[in-house]
KOLLONU-165742 format. One record per residue (C-alpha): x, y, z. Coordinates in steps of 0.02 Angstrom, whole numbers, padded with zeros to 5 digits, always signed. Each point is the difference from the previous one (the first is absolute). Last residue first. Example, Ala and Ser with C-alpha at 12.3 -4.5 7.8 and 13.67 -1.06 7.14 Angstrom:
2
+00684-00053+00357-00069-00172+00033
END
This chain:
618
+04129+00869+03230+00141+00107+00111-00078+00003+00166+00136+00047+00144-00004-00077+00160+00034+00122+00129-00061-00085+00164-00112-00132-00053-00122+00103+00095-00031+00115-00102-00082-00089-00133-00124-00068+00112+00004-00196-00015-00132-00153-00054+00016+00039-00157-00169-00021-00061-00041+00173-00090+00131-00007-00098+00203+00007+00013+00099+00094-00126+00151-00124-00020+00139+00016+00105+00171+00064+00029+00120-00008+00158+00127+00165-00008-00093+00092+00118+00014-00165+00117+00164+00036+00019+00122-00162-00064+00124-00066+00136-00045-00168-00057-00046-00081+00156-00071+00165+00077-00101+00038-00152-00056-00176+00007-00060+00021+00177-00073+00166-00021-00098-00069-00164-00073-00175+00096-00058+00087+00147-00094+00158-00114-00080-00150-00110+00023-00130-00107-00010-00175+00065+00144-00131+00034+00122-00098-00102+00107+00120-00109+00057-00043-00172+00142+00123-00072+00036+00004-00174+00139+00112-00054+00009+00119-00156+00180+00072-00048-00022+00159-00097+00108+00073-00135-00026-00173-00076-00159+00020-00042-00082-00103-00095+00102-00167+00069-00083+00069+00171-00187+00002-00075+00034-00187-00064+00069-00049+00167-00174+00088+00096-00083-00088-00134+00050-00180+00052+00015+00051+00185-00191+00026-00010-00059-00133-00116-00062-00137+00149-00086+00147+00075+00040-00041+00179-00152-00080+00072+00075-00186+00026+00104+00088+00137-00170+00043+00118+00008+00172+00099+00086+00095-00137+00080+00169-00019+00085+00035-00165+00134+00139-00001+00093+00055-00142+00143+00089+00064+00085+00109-00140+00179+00064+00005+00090+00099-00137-00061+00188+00116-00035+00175-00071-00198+00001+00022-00114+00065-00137+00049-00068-00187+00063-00181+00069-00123-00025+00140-00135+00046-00089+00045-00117-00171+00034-00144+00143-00171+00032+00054-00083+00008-00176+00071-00157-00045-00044-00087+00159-00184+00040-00072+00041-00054-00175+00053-00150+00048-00135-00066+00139+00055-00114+00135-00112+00046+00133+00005+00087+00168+00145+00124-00027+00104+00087+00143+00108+00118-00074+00152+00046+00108+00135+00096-00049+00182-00005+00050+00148+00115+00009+00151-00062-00095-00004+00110-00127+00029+00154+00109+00124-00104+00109+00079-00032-00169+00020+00174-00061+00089+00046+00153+00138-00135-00012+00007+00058-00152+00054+00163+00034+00106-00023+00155+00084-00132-00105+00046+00124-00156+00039+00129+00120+00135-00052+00092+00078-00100-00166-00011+00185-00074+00101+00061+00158+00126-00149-00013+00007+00005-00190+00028+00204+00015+00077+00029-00184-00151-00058-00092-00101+00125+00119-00092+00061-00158-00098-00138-00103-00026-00117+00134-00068+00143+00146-00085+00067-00153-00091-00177-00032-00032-00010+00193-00097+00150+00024-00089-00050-00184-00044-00168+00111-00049+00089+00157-00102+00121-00092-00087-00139-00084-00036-00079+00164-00047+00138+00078-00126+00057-00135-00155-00007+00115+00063+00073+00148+00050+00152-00112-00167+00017-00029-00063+00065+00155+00134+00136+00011-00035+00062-00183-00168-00017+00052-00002+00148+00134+00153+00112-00107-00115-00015-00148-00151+00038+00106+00083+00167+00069+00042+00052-00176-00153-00050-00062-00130+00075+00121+00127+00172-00001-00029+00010-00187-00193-00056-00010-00063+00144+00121+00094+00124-00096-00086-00043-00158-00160-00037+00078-00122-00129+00040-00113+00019+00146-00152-00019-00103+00045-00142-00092+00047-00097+00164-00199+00053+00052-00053-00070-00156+00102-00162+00022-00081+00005+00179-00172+00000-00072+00025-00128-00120+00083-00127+00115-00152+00051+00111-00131-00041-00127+00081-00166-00071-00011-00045+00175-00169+00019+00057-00066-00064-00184+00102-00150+00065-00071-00035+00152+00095+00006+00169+00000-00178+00066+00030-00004+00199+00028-00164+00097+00130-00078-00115+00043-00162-00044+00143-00036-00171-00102-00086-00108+00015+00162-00136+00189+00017+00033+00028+00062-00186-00165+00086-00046-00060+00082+00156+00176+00029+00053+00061+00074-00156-00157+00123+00023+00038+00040+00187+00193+00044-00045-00049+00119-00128-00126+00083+00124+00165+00014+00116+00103+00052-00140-00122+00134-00031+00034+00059+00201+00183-00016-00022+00004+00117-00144-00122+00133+00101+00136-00004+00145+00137+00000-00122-00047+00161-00118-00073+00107+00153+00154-00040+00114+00126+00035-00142-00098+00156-00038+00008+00054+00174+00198-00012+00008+00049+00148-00035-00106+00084+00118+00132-00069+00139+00108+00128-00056+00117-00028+00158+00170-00001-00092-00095-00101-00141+00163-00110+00029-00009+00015+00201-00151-00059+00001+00026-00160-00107+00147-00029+00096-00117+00016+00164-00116-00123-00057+00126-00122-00066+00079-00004+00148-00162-00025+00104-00056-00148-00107+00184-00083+00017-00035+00016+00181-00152-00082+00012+00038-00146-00108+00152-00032+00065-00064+00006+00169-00140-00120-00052-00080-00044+00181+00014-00144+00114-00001+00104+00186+00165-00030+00071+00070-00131-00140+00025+00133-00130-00087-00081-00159+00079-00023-00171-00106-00001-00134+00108+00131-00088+00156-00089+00008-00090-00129-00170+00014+00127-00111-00148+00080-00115-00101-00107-00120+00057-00169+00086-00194-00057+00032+00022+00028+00198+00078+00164-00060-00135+00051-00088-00126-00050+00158+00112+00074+00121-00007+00169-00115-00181+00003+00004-00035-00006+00174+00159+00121+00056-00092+00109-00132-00173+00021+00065+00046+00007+00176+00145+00136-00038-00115+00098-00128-00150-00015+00140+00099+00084+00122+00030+00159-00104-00177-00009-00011-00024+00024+00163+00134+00157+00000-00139+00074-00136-00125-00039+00160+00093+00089+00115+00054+00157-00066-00171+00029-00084-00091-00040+00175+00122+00149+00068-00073+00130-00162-00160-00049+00028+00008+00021+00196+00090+00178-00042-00147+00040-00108-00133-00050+00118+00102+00106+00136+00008+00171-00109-00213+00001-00013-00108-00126-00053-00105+00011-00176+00139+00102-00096+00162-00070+00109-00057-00171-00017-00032+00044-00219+00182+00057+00011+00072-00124+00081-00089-00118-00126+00081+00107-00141+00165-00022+00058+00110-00073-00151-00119+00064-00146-00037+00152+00081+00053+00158-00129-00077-00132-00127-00162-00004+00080-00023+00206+00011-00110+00001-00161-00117-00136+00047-00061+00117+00177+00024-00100+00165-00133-00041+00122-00130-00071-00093+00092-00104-00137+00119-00055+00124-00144-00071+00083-00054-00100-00150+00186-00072-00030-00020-00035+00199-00132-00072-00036+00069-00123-00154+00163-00062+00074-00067-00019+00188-00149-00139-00051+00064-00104-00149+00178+00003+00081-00032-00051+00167-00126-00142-00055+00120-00067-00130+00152-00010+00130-00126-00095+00120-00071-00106-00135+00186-00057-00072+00058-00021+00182-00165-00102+00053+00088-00110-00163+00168-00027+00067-00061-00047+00178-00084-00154-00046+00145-00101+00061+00088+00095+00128+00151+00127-00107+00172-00021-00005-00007-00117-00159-00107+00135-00086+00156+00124-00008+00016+00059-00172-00214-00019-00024-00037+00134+00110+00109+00124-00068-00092+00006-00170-00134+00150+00069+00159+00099+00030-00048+00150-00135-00184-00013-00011-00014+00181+00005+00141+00010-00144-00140-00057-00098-00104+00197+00020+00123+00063-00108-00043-00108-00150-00186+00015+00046+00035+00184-00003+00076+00000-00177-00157-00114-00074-00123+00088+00093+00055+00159-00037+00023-00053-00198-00185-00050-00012-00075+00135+00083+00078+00149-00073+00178+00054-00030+00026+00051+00210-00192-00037+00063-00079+00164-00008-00036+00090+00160-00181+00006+00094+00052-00129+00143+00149+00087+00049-00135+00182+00034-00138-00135+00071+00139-00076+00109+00084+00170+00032-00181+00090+00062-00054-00174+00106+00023+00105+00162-00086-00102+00145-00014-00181-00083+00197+00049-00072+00048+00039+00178-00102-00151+00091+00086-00134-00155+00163+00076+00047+00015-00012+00208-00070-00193-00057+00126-00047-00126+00153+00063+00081-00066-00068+00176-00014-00173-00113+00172+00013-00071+00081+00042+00168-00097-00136+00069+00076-00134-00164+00170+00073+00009+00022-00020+00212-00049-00180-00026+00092-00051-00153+00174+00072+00102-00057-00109+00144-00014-00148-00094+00179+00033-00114+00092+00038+00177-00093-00190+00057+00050-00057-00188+00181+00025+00028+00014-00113+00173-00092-00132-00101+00133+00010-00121+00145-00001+00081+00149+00088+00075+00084+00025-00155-00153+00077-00074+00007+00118+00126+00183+00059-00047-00055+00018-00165-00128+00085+00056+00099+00127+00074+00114+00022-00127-00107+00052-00137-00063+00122+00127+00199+00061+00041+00037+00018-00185-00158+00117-00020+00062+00097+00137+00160+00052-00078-00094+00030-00141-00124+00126+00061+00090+00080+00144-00126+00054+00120+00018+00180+00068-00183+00052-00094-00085-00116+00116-00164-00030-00027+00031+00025-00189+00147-00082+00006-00099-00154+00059-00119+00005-00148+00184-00007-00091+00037-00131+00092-00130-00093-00041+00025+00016-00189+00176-00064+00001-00053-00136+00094-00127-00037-00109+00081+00005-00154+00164-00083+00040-00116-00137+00074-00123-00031-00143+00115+00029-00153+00107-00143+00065-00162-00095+00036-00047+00018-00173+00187-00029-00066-00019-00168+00096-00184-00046-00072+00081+00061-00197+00128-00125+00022-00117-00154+00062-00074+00016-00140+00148-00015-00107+00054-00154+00113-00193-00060-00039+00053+00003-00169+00168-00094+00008-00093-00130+00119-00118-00044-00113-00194+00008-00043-00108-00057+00143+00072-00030+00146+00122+00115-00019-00126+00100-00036-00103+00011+00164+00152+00000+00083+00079+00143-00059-00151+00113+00004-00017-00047+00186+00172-00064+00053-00074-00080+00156-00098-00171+00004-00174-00046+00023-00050-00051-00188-00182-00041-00055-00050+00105+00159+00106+00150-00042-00016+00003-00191-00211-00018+00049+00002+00143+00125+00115+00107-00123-00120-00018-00152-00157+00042+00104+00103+00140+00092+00021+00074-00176-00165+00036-00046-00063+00098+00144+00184+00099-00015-00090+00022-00174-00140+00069+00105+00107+00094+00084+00089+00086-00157-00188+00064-00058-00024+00079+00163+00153+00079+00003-00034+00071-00198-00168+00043+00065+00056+00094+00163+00122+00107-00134-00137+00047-00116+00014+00171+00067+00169+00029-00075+00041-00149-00087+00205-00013-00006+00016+00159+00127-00128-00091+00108+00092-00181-00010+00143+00074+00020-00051+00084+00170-00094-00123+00069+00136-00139-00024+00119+00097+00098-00038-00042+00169-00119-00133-00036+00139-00099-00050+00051-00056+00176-00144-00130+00002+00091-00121-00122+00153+00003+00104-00061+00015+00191-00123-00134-00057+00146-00120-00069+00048-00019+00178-00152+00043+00091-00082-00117-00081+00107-00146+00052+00016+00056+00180-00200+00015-00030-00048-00178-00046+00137-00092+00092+00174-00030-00044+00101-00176+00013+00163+00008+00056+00122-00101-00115+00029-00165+00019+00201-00060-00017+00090+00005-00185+00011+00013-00169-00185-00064-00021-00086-00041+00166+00060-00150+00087-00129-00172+00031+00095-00076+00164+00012-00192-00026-00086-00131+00131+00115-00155-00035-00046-00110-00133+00142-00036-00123+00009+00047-00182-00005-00191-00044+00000-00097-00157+00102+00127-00096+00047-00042-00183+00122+00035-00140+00012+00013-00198+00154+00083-00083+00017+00161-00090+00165+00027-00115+00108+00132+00022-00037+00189-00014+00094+00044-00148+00058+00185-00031+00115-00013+00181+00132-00069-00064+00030+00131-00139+00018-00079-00162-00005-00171-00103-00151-00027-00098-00087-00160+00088-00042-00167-00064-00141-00096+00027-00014-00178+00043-00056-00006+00163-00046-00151+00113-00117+00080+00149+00077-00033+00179-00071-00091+00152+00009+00069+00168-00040-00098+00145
END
C-alpha cells in the first residue's frame, strides 16, 4: 500500500508538466519465483563471435593500412620510415594494455562511448560518441572508394562511383542478414590479406638479399628536415597504420568471453610485424624519390618489382578485398555503437528496431548506407576529401580512449577488472597520440573535420534539447496561430502530451543505506544527465527490521529539494542480483540501462555485465 508524504510547499504556477508531483513510499514483498529468461540489453541474445571471426572483423580494418601507410610514412621520414612504424607499434604495445583492462572492467559495446559514459557524463560521451560515427563514416566512404579504384585499375571499364555505391550496398545488405554470416566473408577476406602479405614479404626480402643497391642507395639519403623533424612527421603518418585498432571494443557484446583481448594481440601482432618490413622492403625495391608518384599503389608496385605482372595483379585483387573488409567493419562497428546511444535515448528510439527474420538493426543499417552514399555524392566522388576527417577523428577517439582509462582508474576505482594498464603506460600513449593529432593538423584538414562534425553533433544534440525545442515549438505555435484555436489547441496537446511521456520515464537507483549526501548525488545525476521527473529508489531487503530506519525520511527531504523531480521509495523483499533486476524491470517497465548503482568493490558478489545493462553512476 501506498502511503503519501504531507507537503507543505507551494508551487509557482506554470506549465503542467514543470512539476513532477510528489514521491510516495511503496513496497514489493514478492517478485514471484518462476524460472525468468535473463534478456540482453534492447533486445534478444546476440551471436556470440569467436577469436578469429572477431579479428577478422576489425583485422580487415586495422590491417588494410599497410597499403598506404608505407608510402606516407616514407615520404614523411624517408629512410627512417621502418622506425617511425616501429615506434607506432609499440605504442599499439601500449594501447592494448589500456583497451584489455576498459574491456574487462566493462563488457559492453559503445567503446569510447561507454567507457565515458560511465565515467564522466552522458553529454560527453555523446561527443565521443560523435567523432566514433564520423570515423566510421570516413572509414567506409574511404575504403570503398579506394577499392574500387584498385579495381579500375584491373579493369579500366569499371565505373568508379557507380561501383562504390554498389560495395557500400553490399554489405549493407550482409549486415542485414547477420552478423555471423558477415564475419565468415570478413574471415576469408583476413585470410587471403595475411598470405598475400606474407608472399609480398618473402618474394621482397629474396630480391633486396640478392640486389641490396636501392636499400643501401634509400638508406644513404637525408631524413626530410633532419632527424628529429622526420621522425616526428613520419610517426604522425605512420598512426594512420593503426587506423581500426578501436573497432574491437564497439562490438564486445558479440564477441566469446575472452575473445576481445586475443583480438587486441592478434591486431597488434599483424601490425607490429607487416607495417615495419614491408616499410623496409619498400626501401629496397623502390627508389625515395618515386614514393609520391605511388602513394595509392606502391605495394603493387613493390609485387610487380620482386615478382613479375601476376604478384602485382594479386596485390592489387587483395587491395580490393581487404579495403571492402573494412567497409564491413564501419557497419559492425557502427550498428554496435548506435544501439547502445539509442538504448541511452541519444539517437531515436526506431533505430533499435529489429526485422523479425533474422533480428538485425535495419534502421541502423540502412540509415548508415544513406549517409554513405550522400556523403559521396556531395564530394561528387572526392573521397580524398575526407582523409583529414578520418586522420583527425580516428586519433581523437584513440586520446579519448586513454582519457577514458584515467577517469576510470580514479572514479570507478573498486570497480573489478582483470587487466590494469599502468599509468606511466597511459600518460605515454595519450601523449603520443596527441602528438600524432598535432602532426596531422592542418588548415584544410580542420575545415572539412568541423563542418562534417558540426553536422554529426548537431544531430546528436538535438536529442538533448527536445524538450526545450518542444516548449519554444509550442511558444510560437501560441504566439502565431492565434487565429487557428482548433489547430493551436491540436498542437498544444500533442505537445505536452509528448513532454510528459519524456518526464514520465522512470529511473531506478538502487541504494543500500540511508546516507544524505549519497542519495543527493544520485538525484543531482539523474536531474543534470537523464531527461525524466521520476526517480525509483530501490532498497532490497531480506529481513524488514533492516531497512534504514532514516531512508524514506531523507528520500522526502531530497524530494521537497527538488521539486522538478518527484523521488519515490520503493522497498523490495528479495536479494540483488541479475533475477531480481529483470524482474523489477519487467514490473516497472524500467530498462535495466536506466537502473543505477554504486561503484561496486571487490566483494560484490556479481560481474558487472551480467546485471544486464546496469549503469554505475557513483
Amino acid at each position: 500500500m501506498a502511503k503519501k508524504w504531507n507537503r507543505t510547499v507551494a508551487v509557482e504556477p506554470g506549465e503542467t508538466w514543470e512539476f513532477a508531483g510528489w514521491g510516495n513510499a511503496s513496497r514489493i514483498n514478492d517478485l514471484g519465483s518462476e524460472p525468468i529468461e535473463l534478456t540482453h540489453l534492447g533486445g534478444a541474445p546476440r551471436h556470440k563471435l569467436g577469436q578469429w571471426g572477431a579479428t577478422a572483423i576489425c583485422g580487415n580494418d586495422i590491417t588494410s593500412s599497410c597499403l598506404y601507410v608505407s608510402a606516407l610514412a616514407g615520404i614523411a621520414a624517408g629512410p627512417l620510415a621502418p622506425f617511425a612504424l616501429l615506434a607506432v607499434a609499440g605504442l599499439l604495445f601500449l594501447f592494448r594494455r589500456i583497451y584489455a583492462e576498459v574491456g574487462s572492467a566493462l563488457p559492453l559495446n559503445g567503446g569510447t562511448y561507454t567507457l565515458l559514459l560511465n565515467s564522466t557524463n552522458k553529454k560527453f560521451a555523446a561527443a565521443a560518441a560523435c567523432l566514433t560515427l564520423l570515423s566510421y563514416v570516413a572509414t567506409a566512404v574511404i575504403s570503398a572508394g579506394e577499392a574500387m579504384h584498385y579495381a579500375h585499375g584491373l579493369w579500366h571499364g569499371l565505373p568508379i562511383f557507380a561501383a562504390t555505391v554498389a560495395l557500400l550496398g553490399f554489405f549493407a545488405i550482409l549486415n542485414l542478414v547477420g552478423i555471423s554470416e558477415s564475419s565468415r566473408v570478413a574471415l576469408a577476406i583476413f585470410a587471403f590479406h595475411m598470405a598475400t602479405l606474407t608472399v609480398l614479404s618473402v618474394a621482397g626480402a629474396i630480391a633486396v638479399a640478392g640486389s641490396p643497391e636501392t636499400l643501401i642507395a634509400n638508406w644513404h639519403m637525408p631524413p626530410p628536415g633532419g632527424v628529429a623533424r622526420a621522425m616526428f612527421f613520419g610517426f604522425a603518418a605512420a598512426m594512420l597504420g593503426i587506423s581500426g585498432f578501436e573497432s574491437s571494443a564497439n562490438f564486445i557484446e558479440e564477441q566469446k568471453p575472452g575473445v576481445f583481448a586475443k583480438t587486441l594481440r592478434n591486431m597488434w601482432i599483424a601490425v607490429a610485424v607487416f607495417n615495419p618490413l614491408i616499410s623496409l622492403l619498400a626501401l629496397g625495391l623502390v627508389p625515395l624519390e618515386e614514393f609520391p608518384a605511388h602513394e595509392t599503389n606502391l605495394l603493387a608496385v613493390m609485387g610487380e618489382r620482386c615478382g613479375g605482372p601476376w604478384l602485382a595483379t594479386a596485390v592489387s585483387v587483395d587491395a580490393v578485398l581487404v579495403l571492402s573488409g573494412a567497409v564491413l567493419t564501419s557497419y559492425v562497428g557502427v550498428t554496435g555503437l548506435v544501439r547502445r546511444m539509442s538504448l541511452d535515448r541519444c539517437l531515436p528510439q526506431f533505430l533499435l528496431r529489429e526485422n523479425r527474420m533474422r533480428n538485425t538493426n535495419h534502421w541502423i543499417i540502412i540509415g548508415f548506407f544513406l549517409l554513405c552514399v550522400s556523403i559521396l555524392m556531395f564530394t561528387m566522388g572526392e573521397v580524398s576529401l575526407l582523409a583529414g576527417v578520418y586522420t583527425l577523428s580516428f586519433l581523437a577517439v584513440m586520446a579519448l580512449f586513454a582519457v577514458g582509462n584515467m577517469l576510470l582508474k580514479v572514479v570507478r576505482a573498486r570497480l573489478p577488472r582483470e587487466v590494469r594498464a599502468s599509468w606511466p603506460a597511459v600518460l605515454v600513449a595519450l601523449i603520443a597520440v596527441l602528438a600524432g593529432l598535432v602532426g596531422n593538423l592542418s588548415v584544410k584538414n580542420l575545415e572539412i573535420f568541423g563542418s562534417y562534425f558540426f553536422a554529426v553533433a548537431a544531430a546528436v544534440a538535438i536529442m538533448f534539447v527536445r524538450v526545450p525545442l518542444m516548449r519554444v515549438l509550442l511558444f510560437v505555435s501560441r504566439s502565431a496561430v492565434h487565429r487557428v484555436l482548433e489547430f493551436n489547441a491540436w498542437i498544444d496537446q500533442t505537445v505536452t502530451k509528448k513532454v510528459r511521456e519524456i518526464n514520465n520515464m522512470s529511473v531506478i537507483y538502487f541504494t543500500k543505506g540511508d546516507q544524505l549526501a549519497t542519495l543527493n548525488r544520485a538525484a543531482l545525476y539523474v536531474l543534470e544527465n537523464e531527461q525524466t521527473q521520476r526517480l525509483h529508489v530501490v532498497h532490497v531487503y531480506d529481513d524488514a527490521t533492516t531497512i534504514p530506519p532514516e531512508l524514506a525520511e531523507h528520500l522526502a527531504t531530497i524530494d521537497h529539494l527538488y521539486p522538478q523531480l518527484r523521488v519515490d521509495f520503493l522497498a523490495v523483499h528479495g536479494t540483488f542480483g541479475p533475477d531480481l533486476i529483470e524482474r523489477l524491470s519487467k514490473r516497472l517497465g524500467v530498462p535495466k540501462n536506466y537502473m543505477f548503482i554504486g561503484t561496486p568493490g571487490d566483494r560484490f558478489p556479481h560481474q558487472i555485465e551480467t546485471l544486464g545493462g546496469v549503469r554505475l553512476i557513483l
